[in-house]
C-alpha positions in Angstrom: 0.0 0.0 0.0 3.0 2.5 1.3 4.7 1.6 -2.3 1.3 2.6 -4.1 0.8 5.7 -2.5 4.6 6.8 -3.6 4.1 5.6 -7.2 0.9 7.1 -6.5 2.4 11.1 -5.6 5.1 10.3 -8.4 2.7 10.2 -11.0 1.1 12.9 -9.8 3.9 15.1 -9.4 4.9 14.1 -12.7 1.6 15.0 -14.4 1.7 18.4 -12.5 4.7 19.2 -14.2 3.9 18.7 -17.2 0.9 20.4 -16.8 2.5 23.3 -15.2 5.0 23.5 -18.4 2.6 23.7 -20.9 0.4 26.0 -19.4 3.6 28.2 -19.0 3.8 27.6 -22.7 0.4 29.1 -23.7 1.4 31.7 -21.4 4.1 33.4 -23.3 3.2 35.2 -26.2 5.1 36.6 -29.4 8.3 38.5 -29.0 7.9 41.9 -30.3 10.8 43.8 -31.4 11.8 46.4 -28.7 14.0 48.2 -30.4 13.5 51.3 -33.1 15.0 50.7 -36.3 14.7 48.2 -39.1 14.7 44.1 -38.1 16.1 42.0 -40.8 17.2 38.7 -40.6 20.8 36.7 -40.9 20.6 32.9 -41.8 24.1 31.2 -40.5 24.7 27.4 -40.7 21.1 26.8 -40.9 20.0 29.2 -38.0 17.5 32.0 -38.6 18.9 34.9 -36.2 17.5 38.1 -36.1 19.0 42.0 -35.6 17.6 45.5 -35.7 19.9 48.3 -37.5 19.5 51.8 -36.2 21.1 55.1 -38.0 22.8 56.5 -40.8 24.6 53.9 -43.0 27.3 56.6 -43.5 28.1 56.5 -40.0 30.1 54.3 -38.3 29.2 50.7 -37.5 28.5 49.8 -34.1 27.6 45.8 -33.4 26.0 45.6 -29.8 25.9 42.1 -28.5 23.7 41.5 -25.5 25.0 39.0 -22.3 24.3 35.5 -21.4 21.3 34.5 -18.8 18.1 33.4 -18.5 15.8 35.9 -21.2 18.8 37.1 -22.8 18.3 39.3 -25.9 19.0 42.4 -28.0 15.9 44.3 -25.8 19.4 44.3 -23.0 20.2 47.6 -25.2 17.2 49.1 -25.6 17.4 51.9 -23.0 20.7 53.1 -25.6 20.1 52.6 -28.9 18.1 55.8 -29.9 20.9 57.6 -28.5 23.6 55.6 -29.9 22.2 55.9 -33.7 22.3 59.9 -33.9 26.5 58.7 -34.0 27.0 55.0 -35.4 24.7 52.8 -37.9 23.7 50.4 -35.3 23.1 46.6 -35.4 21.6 44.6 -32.5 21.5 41.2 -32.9 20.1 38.2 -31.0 22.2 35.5 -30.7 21.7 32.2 -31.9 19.2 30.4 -29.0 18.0 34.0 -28.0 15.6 36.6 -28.5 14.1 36.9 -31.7 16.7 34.3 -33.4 15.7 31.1 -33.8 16.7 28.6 -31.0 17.5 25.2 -32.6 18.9 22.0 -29.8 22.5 22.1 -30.0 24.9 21.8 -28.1 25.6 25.6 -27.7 29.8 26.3 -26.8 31.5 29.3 -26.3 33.6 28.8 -29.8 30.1 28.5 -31.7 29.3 31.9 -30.5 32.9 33.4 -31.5 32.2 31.7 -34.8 29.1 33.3 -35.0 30.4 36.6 -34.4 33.1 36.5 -36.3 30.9 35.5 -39.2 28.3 38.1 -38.8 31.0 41.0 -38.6 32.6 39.9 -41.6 29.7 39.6 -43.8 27.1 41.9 -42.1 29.1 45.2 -40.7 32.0 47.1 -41.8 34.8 47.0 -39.6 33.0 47.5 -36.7 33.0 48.7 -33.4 32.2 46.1 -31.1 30.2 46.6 -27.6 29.8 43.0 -25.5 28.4 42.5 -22.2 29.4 40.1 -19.8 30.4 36.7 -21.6 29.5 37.3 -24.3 32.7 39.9 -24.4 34.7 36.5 -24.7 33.0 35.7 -27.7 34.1 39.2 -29.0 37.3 38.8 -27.9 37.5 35.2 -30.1 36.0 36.7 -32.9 38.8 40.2 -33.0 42.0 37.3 -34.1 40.1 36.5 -37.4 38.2 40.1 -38.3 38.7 42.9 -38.7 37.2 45.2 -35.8 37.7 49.2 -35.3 37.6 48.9 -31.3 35.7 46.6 -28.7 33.9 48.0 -26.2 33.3 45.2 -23.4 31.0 45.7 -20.3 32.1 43.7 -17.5 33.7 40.8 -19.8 34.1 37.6 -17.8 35.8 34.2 -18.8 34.9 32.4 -15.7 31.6 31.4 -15.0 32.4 28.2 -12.5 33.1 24.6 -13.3 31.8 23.0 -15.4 28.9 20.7 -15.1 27.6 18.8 -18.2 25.4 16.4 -16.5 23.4 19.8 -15.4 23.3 20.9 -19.3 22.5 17.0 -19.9 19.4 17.2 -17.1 17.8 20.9 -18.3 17.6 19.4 -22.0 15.4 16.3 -20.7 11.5 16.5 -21.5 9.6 17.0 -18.1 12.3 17.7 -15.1 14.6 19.1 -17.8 11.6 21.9 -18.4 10.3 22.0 -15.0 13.9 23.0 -13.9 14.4 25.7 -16.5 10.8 26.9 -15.9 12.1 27.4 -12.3 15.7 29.0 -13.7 13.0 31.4 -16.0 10.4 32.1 -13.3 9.6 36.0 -12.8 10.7 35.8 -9.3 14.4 34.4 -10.5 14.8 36.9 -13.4 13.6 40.4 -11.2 16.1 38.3 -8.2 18.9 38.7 -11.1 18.5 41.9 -11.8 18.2 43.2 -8.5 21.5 41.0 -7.4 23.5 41.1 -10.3 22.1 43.6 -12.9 21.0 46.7 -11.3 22.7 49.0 -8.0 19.2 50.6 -7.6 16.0 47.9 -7.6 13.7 50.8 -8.3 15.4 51.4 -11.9 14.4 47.2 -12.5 10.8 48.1 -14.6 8.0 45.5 -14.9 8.3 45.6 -18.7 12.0 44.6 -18.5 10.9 41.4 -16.5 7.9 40.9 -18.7 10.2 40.9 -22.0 13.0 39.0 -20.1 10.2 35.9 -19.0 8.5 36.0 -22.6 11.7 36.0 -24.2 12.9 32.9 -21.9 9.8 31.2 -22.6 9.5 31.2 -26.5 10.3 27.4 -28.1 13.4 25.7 -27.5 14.7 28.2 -25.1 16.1 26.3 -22.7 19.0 24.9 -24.8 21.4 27.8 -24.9 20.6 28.4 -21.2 21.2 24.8 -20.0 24.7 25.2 -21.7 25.3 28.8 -19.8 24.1 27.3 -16.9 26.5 24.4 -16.6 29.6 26.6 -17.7 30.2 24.9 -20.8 30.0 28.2 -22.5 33.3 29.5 -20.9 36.3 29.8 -23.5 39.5 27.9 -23.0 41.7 30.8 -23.2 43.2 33.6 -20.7 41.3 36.4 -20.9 43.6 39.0 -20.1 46.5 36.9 -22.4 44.2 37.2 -25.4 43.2 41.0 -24.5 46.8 41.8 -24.1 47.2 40.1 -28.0 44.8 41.9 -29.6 45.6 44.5 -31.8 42.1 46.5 -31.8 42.3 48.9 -29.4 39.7 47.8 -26.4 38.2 49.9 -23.1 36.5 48.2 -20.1 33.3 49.8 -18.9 32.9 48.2 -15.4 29.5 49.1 -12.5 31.9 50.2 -9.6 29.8 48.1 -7.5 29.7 44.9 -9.5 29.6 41.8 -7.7 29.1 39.2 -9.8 32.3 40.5 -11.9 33.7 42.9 -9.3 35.7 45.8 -9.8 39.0 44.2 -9.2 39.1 41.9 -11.7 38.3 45.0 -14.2 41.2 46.3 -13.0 43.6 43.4 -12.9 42.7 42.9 -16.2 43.2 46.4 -17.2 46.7 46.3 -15.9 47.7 42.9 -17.3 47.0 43.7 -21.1 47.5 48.1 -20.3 43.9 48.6 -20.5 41.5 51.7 -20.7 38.9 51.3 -17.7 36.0 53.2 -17.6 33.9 52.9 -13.8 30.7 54.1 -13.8 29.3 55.0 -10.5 25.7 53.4 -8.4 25.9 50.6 -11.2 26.7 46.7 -11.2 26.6 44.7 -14.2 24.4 46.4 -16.6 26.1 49.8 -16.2 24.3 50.8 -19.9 20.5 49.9 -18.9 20.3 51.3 -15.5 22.7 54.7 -16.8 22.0 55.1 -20.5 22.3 58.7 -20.2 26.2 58.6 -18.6 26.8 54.8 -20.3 26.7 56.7 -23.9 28.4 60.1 -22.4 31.8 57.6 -21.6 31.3 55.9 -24.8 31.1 59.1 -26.8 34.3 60.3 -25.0 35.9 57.0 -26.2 35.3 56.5 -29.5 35.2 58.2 -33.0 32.1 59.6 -34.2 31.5 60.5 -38.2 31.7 64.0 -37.2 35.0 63.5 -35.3 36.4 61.2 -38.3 35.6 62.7 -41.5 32.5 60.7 -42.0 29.4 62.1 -44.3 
């Protein structure tokens, strides 16, 4: 009887699960483009991704690549990209398992992502400037030895993101607990906890919308793939971080939240130090300096780097 009633609460926990999942499923509706500008599309090695272009095509390039968690898209740069296109021609993109872009089951890696922005620099943009935030500045960093870039802007760039764990990335990609643990990962209450840990100095600056987007964006088909992969640190590169930014011949600034945590302040400036480094420290800010300070995120990066009017442009 004991051995019924367990099979018994099994099955039924089971069957709440999956019930819970798809009603999560229904729940999420289409994601809109957030961003002003013109969305086109770019199809690489089979993948449909997806990326907005702002400004004058005169100007020069910018390529803004958002960071790696749990809702991750192009919407990250939202609060800037108005401002950013009165300067540079402006390309957003969602990468591959993100956003808008499609999100197929692979086994996503942090040298698929260089690829894949190494590829879309060469054949979208025109030597541009690049601005990464957060992992997703390795993938940059990759990308600079085989393209040619003008400068790389990278927001808190981190190359450690703990050990790794396949048999995690192995146990999110199952059916029902693989789901229900994502669904969990993706929840409303983990995504605003995020933001108010790790993303933002002030909580009151986190807005409802920029959850909303976030969960909807977490919960469109297939997009627990590229998470489970983030989540069990197989998208960390195999390289030194400062060795390869000390190699690079584009010239490169740091923009760091002076009270980062998750990516604190002194490993900005160690990193600054060992490859002779411009950092940039933006006060009240943590890991998404440019969202929560658009205003004085786009001030710094207009001191920086060249603008048309600066360079000659038309």
């Amino acid at each position: 009887m004991k051995a019924r009633t367990v099979l018994g609460a099994a099955l039924g926990t089971v069957g709440g699960a999956v019930v819970g999942n798809r009603l999560l499923k229904r729940r999420a509706g289409d994601l809109e483009n957030p961003l002003p500008g013109i969305e086109r599309t770019y199809r690489w090695r089979g993948i449909e991704t997806t990326y907005t272009v702002a400004g004058d095509p005169n100007d020069p390039d910018m390529l803004l690549l958002h960071g790696i968690y749990a809702g991750a898209s192009s919407h990250e740069f939202e609060p800037i990209v108005e401002e950013l296109s009165e300067d540079y021609h402006v390309y957003a993109v969602d990468l591959p398992g993100f956003g808008r872009s499609e999100r197929p089951p692979l086994v996503y890696s942090g040298t698929l992502y260089g690829e894949f922005v190494r590829d879309f620099a060469d054949e979208i943009t025109d030597e541009p400037i690049v601005v990464a935030s957060s992992l997703t500045g390795t993938f940059a960093v990759d990308a600079a030895d085989e393209t040619d870039l003008e400068r790389l802007v990278l927001i808190c760039p981190t190359a450690e993101t703990g050990d790794e764990r396949p048999w995690l990335r192995t146990l999110m990609r199952t059916p029902i607990v693989g789901t229900t643990l994502y669904n969990l990962l993706a929840s409303k209450l983990s995504i605003r906890y995020f933001y108010d840990r790790d993303g933002y100095y002030d909580a009151d600056r986190i807005s409802a919308e920029e959850v909303d987007y976030a969960w909807n964006s977490a919960h469109q088909p297939g997009a627990r793939y590229a998470t489970a992969s983030f989540a069990a640190g197989t998208l960390d590169p195999d390289f030194d971080l400062a060795t390869e930014l000390a190699a690079l011949e584009a010239p490169t600034t740091l923009i760091w939240g002076r009270d980062a945590d998750l990516v604190p302040l002194r490993e900005g400036r160690d990193l600054a130090e060992a490859a002779d480094l411009d950092l940039v420290v933006i006060d009240y800010a943590t890991q998404l300096p440019h969202a929560e300070h658009p205003d004085k995120f786009v001030e710094y990066l207009s001191a920086e780097l060249p603008r048309a009017d600066l360079e000659g442009g038309n």
